[in-house]
C-alpha positions in Angstrom: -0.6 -27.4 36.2 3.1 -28.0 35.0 4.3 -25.9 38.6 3.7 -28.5 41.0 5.2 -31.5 39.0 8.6 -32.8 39.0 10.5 -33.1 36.0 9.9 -36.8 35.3 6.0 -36.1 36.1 5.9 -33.3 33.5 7.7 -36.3 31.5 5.3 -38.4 31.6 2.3 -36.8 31.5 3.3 -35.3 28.5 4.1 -38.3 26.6 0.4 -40.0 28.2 -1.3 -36.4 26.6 0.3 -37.0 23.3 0.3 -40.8 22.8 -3.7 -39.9 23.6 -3.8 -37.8 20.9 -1.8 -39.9 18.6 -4.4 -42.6 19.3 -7.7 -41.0 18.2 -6.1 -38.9 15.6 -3.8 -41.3 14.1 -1.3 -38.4 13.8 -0.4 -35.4 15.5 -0.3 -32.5 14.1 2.1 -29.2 14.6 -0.8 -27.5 16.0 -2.2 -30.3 18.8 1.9 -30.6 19.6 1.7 -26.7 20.6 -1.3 -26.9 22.3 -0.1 -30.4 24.7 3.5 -28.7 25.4 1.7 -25.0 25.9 -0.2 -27.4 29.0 3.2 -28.3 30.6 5.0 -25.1 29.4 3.0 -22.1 29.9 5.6 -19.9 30.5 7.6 -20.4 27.4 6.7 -18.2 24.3 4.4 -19.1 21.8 7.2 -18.7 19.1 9.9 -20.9 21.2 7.6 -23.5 21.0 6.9 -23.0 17.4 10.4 -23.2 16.3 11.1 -26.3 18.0 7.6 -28.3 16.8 8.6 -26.8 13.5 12.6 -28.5 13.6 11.1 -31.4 14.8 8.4 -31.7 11.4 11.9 -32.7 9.6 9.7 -33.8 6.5 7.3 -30.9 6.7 4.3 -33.0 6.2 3.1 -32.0 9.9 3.2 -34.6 11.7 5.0 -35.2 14.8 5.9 -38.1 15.9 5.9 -39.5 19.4 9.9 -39.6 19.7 10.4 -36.3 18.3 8.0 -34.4 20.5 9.5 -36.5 23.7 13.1 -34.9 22.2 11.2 -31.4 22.6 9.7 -32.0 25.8 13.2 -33.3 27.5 14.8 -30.2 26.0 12.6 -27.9 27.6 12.4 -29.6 30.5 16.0 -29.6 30.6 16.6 -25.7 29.2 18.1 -23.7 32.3 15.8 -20.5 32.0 14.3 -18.3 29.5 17.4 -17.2 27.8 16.2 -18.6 24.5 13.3 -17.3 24.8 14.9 -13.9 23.8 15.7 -14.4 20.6 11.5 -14.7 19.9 9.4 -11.7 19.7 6.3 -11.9 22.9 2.8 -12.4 22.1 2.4 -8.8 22.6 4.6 -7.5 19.7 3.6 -10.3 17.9 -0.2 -9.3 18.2 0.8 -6.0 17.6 2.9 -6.9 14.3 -0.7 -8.9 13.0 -3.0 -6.1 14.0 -0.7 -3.7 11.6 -1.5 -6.0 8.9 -4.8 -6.6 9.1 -4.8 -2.7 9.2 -2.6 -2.4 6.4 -5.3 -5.5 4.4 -8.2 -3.3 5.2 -6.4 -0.4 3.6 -6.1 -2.3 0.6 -9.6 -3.5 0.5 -11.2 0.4 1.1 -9.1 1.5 -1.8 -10.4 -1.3 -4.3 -6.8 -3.0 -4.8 -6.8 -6.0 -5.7 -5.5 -8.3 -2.9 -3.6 -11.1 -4.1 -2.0 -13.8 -2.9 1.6 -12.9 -4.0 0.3 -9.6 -2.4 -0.6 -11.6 1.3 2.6 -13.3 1.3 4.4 -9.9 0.6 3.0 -8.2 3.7 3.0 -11.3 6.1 7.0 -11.5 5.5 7.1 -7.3 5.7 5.2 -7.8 9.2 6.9 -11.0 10.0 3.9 -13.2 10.5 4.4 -16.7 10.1 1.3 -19.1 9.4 0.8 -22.4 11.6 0.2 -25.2 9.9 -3.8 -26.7 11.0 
């Protein structure tokens, strides 16, 4: 959708998806935030646009507000390529990294060991999964 818009139109239309939102939800959570700039962003990574919903939660109660997310979408829209993009691991090795531990959980649940949830957050930081806030 986001290919044949100008800037400003990706602008706006952003801001008109989310203020949508905001209205029927009463706030906007990191999720819906991801799922409205993954409309006018499809190319960038799933984790690029994690990171910046996540900086923009500054009280980590998520909920976005309307001005922060505008601050995310002018950034992007503003970002000269996919340079940052780098420093994020793709969906592919990020699927991969999840299927080893759901491999690694099924393991533990064959051999009767008791699956914790000290033991969960242990293996999601060895396979560097993060969890998204609902």
């Amino acid at each position: 959708m986001a290919d044949n818009l100008t800037k400003q139109q990706v602008y706006s239309y952003a801001e008109r998806d989310f203020k949508k939102v905001e209205e029927e939800k009463v706030h906007v959570t990191q999720q819906t935030a991801h799922a409205i700039l993954k409309k006018f962003f499809p190319d960038k990574s799933h984790h690029r646009l994690l990171q910046l919903i996540q900086e923009s939660d500054l009280d980590g109660i998520d909920q976005i507000e309307s001005e922060q997310f505008m601050t995310i979408v002018n950034q992007l829209l503003n970002e000269d390529d996919d340079e940052k993009d780098d420093d994020f691991p793709d969906d592919e090795s990020y699927d991969d990294r999840f299927k080893d531990f759901a491999q690694k959980m099924g393991d533990l649940a064959n051999q009767n060991a008791p699956i914790s949830p000290t033991t969960v957050k242990e293996l999601l930081k060895e396979f560097k999964i993060e969890l998204v806030k609902e």
